[in-house]
Backbone as numpy.savetxt, mean C-alpha at the origin, in Angstrom:
# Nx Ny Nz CAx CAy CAz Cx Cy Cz
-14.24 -4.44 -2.19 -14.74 -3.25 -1.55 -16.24 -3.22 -1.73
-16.94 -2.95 -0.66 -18.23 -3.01 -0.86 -18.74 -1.83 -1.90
-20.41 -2.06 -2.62 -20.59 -0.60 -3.84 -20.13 0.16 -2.98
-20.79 0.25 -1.99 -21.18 1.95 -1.34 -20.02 2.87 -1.07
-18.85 1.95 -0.63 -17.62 2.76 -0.85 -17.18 3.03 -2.27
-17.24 1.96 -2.88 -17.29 2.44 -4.61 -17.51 3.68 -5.08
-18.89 3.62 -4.16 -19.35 4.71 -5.03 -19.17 6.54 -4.64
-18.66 6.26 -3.40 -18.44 7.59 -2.98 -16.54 8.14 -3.43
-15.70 7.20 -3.56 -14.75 6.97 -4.72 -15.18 7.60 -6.00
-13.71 8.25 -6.75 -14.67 8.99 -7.57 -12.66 8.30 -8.70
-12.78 7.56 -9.49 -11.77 6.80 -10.10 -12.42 6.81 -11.33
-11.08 7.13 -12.10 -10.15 7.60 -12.03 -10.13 9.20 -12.52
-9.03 9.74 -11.18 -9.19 11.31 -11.29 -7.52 11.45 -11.65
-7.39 13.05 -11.89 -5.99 13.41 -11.91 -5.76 14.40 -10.87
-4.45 13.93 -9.90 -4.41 15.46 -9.24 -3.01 15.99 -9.71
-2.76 16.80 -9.50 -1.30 18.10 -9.39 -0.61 18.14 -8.38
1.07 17.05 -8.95 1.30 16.74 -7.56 2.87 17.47 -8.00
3.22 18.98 -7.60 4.18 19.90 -8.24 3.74 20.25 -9.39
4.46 19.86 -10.51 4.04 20.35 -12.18 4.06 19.42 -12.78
3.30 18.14 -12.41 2.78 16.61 -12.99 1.50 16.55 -13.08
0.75 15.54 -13.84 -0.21 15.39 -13.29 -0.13 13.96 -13.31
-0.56 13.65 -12.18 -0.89 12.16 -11.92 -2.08 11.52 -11.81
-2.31 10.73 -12.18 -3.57 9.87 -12.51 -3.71 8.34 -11.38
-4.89 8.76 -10.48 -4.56 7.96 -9.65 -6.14 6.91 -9.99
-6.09 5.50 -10.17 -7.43 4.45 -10.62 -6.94 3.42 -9.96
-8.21 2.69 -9.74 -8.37 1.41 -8.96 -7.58 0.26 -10.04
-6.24 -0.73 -9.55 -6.22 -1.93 -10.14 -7.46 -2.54 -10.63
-7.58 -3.34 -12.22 -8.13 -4.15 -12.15 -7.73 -5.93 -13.05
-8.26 -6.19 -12.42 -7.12 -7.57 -13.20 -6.57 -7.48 -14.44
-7.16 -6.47 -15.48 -6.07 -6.19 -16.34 -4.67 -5.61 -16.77
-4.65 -5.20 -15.02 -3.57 -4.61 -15.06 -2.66 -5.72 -14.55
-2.59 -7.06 -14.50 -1.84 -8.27 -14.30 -0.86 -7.88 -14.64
-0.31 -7.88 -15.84 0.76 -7.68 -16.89 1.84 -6.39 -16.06
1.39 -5.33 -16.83 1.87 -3.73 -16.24 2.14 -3.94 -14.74
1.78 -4.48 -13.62 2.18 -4.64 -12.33 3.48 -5.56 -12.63
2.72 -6.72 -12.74 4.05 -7.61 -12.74 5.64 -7.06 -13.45
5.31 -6.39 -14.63 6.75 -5.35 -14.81 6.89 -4.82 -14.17
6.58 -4.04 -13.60 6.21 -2.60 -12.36 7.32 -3.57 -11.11
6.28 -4.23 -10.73 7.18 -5.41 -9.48 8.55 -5.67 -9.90
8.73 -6.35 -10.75 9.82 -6.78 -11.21 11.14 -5.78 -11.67
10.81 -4.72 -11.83 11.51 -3.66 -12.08 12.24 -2.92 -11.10
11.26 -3.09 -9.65 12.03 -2.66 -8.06 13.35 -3.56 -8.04
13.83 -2.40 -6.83 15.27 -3.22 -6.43 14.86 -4.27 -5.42
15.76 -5.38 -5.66 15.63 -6.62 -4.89 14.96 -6.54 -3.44
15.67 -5.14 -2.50 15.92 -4.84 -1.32 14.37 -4.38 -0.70
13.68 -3.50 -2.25 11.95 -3.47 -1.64 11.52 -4.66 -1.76
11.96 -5.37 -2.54 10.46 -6.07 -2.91 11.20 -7.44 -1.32
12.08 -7.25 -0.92 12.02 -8.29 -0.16 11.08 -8.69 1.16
10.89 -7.17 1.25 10.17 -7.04 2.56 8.49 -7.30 2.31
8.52 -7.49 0.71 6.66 -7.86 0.70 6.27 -9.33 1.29
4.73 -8.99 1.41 4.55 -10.16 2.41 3.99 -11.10 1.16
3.95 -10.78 0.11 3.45 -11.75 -0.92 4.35 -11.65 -2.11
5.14 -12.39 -2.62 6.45 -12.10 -3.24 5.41 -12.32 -5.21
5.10 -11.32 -4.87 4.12 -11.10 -6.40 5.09 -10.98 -7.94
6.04 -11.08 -7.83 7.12 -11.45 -8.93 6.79 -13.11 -9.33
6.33 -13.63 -8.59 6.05 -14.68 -9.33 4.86 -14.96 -9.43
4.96 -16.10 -10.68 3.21 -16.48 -11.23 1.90 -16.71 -9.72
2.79 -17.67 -8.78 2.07 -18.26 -7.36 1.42 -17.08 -6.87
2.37 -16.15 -6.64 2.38 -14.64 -5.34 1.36 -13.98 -6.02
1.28 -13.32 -7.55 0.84 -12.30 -8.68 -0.72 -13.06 -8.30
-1.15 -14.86 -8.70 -2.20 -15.35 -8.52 -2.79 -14.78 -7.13
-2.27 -14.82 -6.15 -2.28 -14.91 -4.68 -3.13 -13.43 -4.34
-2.11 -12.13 -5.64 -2.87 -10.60 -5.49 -3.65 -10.73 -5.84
-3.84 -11.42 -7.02 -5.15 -10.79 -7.78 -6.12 -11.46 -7.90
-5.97 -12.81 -6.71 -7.41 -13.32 -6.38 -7.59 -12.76 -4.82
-7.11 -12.03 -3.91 -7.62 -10.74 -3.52 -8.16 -9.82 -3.85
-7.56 -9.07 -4.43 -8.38 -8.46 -5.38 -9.71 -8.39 -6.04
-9.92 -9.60 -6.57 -11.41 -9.98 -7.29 -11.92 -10.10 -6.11
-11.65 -10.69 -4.82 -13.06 -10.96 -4.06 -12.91 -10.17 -2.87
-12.07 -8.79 -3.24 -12.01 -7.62 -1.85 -11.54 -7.72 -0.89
-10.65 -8.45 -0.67 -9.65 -8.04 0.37 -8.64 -7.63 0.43
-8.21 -7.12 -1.57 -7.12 -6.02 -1.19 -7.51 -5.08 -2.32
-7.84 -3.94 -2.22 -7.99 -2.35 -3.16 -6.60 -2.24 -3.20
-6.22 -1.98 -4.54 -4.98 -0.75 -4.66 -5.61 -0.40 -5.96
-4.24 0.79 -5.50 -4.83 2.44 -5.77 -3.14 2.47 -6.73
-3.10 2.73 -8.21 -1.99 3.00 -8.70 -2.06 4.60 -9.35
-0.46 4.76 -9.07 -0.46 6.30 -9.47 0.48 6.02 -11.12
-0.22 7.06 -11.92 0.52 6.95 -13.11 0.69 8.30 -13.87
1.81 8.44 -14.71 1.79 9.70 -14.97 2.40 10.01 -16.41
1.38 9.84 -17.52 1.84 9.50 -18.81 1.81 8.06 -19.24
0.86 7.49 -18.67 0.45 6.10 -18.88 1.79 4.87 -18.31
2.31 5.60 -17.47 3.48 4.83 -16.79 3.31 4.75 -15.44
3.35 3.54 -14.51 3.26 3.06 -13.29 3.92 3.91 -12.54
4.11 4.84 -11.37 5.09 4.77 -10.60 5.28 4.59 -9.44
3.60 3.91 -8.92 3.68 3.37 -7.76 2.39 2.96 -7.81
1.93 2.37 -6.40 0.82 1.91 -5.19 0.39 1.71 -4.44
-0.34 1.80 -4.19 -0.68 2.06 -2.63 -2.02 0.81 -2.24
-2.34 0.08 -1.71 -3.05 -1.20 -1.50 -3.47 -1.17 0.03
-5.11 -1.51 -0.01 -5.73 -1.77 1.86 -5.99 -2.69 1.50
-5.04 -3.72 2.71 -5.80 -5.05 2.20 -6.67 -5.30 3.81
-7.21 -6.24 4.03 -8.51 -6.14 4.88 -8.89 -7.70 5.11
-9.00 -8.55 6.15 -9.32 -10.33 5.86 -10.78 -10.52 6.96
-10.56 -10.99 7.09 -12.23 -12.04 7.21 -12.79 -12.27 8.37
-11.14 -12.18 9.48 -11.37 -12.51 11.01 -11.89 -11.76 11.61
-13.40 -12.04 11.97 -14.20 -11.07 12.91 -13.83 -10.07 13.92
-12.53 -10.60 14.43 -12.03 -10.06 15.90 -10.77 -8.89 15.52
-10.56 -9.07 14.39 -9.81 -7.75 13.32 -10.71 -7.36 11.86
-12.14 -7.30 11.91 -12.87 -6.83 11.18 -12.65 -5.16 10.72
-12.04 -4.74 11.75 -12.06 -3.27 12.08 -10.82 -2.47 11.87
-9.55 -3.59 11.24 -8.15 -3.09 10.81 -8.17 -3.49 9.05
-7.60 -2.58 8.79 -6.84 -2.75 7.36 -4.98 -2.66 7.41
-4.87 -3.04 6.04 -3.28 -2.91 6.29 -2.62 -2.29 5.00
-2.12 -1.17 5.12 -1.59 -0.56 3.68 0.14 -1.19 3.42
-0.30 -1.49 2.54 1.05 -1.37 1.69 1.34 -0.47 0.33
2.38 0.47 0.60 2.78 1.25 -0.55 4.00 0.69 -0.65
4.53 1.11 -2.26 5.76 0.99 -3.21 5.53 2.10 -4.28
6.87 2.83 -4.10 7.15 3.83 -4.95 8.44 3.92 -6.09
8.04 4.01 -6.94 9.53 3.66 -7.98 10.64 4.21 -7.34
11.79 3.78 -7.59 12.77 4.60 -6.66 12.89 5.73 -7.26
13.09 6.51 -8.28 13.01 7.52 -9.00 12.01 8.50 -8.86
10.96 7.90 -8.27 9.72 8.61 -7.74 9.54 8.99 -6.41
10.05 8.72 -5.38 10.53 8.92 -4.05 10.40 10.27 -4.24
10.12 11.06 -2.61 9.97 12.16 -2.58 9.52 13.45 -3.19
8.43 12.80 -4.26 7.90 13.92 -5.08 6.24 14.32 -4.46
6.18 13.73 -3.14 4.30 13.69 -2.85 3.59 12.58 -3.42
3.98 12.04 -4.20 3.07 11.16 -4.93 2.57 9.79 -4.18
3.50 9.56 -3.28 3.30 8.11 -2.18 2.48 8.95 -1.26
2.55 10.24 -0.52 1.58 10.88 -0.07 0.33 10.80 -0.44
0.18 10.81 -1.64 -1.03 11.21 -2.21 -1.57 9.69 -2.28
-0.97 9.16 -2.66 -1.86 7.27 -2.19 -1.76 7.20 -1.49
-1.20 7.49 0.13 -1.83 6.72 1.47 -3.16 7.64 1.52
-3.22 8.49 1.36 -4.07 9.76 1.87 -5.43 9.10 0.82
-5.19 8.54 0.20 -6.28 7.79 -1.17 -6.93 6.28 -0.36
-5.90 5.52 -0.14 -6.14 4.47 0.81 -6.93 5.25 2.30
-6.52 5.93 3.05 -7.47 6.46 3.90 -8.65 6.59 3.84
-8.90 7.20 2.53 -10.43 7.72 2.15 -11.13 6.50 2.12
-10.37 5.79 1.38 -11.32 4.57 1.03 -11.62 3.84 2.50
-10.42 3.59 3.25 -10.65 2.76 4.21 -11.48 3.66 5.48
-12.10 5.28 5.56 -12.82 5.63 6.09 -14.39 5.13 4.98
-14.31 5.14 4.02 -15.55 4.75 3.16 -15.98 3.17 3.76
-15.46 2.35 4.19 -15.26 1.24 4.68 -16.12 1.12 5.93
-15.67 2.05 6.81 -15.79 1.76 8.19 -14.76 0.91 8.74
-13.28 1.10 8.60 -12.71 0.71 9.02 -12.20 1.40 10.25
-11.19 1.65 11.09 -11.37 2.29 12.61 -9.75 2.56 12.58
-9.12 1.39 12.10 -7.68 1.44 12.20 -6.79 0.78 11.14
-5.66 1.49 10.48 -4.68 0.99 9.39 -3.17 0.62 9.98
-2.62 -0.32 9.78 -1.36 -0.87 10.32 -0.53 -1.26 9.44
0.77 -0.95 9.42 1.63 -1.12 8.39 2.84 -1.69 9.27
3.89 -2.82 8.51 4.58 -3.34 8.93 5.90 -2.80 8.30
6.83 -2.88 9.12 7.92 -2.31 8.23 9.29 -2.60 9.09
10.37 -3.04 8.43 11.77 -3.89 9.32 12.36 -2.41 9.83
12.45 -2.10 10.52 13.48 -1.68 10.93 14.58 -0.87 10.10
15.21 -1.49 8.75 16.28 -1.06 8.52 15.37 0.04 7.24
13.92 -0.20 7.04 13.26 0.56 5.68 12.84 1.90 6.44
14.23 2.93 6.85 13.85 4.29 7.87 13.38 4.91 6.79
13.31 4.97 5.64 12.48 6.04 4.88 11.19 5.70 4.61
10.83 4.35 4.93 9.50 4.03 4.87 8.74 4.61 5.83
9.41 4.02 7.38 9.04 4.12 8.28 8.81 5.92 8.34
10.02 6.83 8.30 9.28 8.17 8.21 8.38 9.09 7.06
8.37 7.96 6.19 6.85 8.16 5.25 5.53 8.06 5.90
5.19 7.31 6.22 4.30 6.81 7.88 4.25 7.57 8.72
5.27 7.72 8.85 5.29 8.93 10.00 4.81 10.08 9.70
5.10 10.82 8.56 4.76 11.71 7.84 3.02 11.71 7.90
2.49 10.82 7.40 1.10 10.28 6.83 0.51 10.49 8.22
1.02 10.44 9.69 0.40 10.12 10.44 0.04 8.90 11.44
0.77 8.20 10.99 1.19 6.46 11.36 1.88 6.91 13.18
1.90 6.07 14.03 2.20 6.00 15.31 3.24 4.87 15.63
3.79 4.42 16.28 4.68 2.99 16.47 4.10 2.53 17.51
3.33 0.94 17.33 2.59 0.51 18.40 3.48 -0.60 18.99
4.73 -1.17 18.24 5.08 -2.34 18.31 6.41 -2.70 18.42
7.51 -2.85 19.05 8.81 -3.12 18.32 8.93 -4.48 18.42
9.00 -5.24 17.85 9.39 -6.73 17.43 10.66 -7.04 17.46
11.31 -7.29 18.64 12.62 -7.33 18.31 13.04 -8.97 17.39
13.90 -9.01 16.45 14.65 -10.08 15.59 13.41 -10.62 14.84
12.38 -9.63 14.80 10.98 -10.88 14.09 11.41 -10.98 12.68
12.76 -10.04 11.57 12.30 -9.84 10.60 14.30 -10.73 10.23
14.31 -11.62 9.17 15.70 -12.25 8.81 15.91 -11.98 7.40
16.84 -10.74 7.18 17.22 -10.57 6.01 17.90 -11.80 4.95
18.43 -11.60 4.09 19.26 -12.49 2.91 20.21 -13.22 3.51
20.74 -12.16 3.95 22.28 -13.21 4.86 21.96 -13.99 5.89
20.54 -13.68 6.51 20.53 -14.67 7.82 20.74 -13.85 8.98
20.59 -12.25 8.98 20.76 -11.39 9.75 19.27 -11.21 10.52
18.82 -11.15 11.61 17.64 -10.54 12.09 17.91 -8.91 12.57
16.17 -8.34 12.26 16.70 -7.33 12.98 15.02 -7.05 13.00
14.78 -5.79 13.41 13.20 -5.70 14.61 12.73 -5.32 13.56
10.63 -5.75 14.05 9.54 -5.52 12.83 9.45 -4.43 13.50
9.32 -3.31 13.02 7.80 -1.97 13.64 6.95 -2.12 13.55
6.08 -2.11 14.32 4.64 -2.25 14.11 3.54 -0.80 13.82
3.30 -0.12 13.30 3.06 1.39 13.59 1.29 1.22 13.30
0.46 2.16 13.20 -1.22 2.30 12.90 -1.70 3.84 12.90
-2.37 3.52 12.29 -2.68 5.14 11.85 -5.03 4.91 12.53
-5.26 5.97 13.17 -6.35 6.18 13.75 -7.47 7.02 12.25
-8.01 5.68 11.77 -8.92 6.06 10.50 -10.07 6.77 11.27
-10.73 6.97 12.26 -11.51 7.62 12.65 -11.32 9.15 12.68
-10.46 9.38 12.75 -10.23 11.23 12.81 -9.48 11.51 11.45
-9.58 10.89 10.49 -9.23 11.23 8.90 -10.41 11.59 8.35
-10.23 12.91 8.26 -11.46 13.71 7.30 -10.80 14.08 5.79
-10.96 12.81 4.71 -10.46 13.32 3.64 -10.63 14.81 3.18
């Protein structure tokens, strides 16, 4: 992330999300360890749909040398010095998509529906308006409908249906969504 968005970022804060308080700070490679439990701790069924299978040593290398050289921010929420999710803009190099980011959130399952995945896309926004980014796109199969109306929720649109792009465990296909959210009219 460039300073200047850095610096208008104000990490790590706490907000009041019901009668919690959650503590939301930027990853930094020391948090290697604590993620990789964190990851490893989801049910099989999220983590299948990541596009970088970070449970292992290869994938985990793969984040967090993103990470060091900015092309992916995440944003973890914690609450009592315990993980219970994240929220990540990752962002690449190709001139002709200079102007998209791509969020990925994961929320403990236990943590579902408390605001708190709210409260990191809405965190990823800020940042990715601090950016100058224009537009955020999130991928999501078809069968992840609570993802997909999390997104929806946030503001996300469906630009795309992909029919059979996505082949579960068994060898089943079934359609990508393509959805994007318009970072220009997000006034944190």
């Amino acid at each position: 992330m460039p300073e200047s968005a850095i610096a208008q970022r104000h990490f790590p804060y706490t907000a009041r999300v019901g009668d919690a308080s959650i503590t939301l700070r930027l990853m930094t490679p020391g948090d290697r360890e604590a993620f990789l439990a964190f990851m490893r701790a989801q049910p099989e069924d999220d983590l299948f749909f990541l596009l970088v299978d970070v449970t292992t040593p290869e994938g985990l290398d793969h984040w967090m040398g993103d990470l060091q050289n900015g092309r992916n921010i995440t944003v973890l929420a914690e609450e009592g010095g315990k993980l219970l999710g994240y929220s990540s803009l990752h962002h690449g190099q190709a001139r002709w998509t200079r102007h998209l980011g791509e969020i990925r959130l994961l929320m403990a399952p236990g943590q579902r529906g408390r605001g708190v995945g709210r409260l990191l896309g809405h965190e990823v926004f800020s940042i990715a308006h601090d950016m100058g980014l224009q537009r955020i796109v999130v991928r999501v199969a078809s069968a992840q409908s609570s993802a997909r109306h999390l997104f929806e929720r946030l503001g996300f649109h469906m630009e795309a249906l992909l029919a059979d792009w996505v082949i579960d465990r068994q060898g089943h296909t079934e359609d990508l969504v393509l959805m994007s959210y318009d970072v220009a009219g997000f006034h944190g």
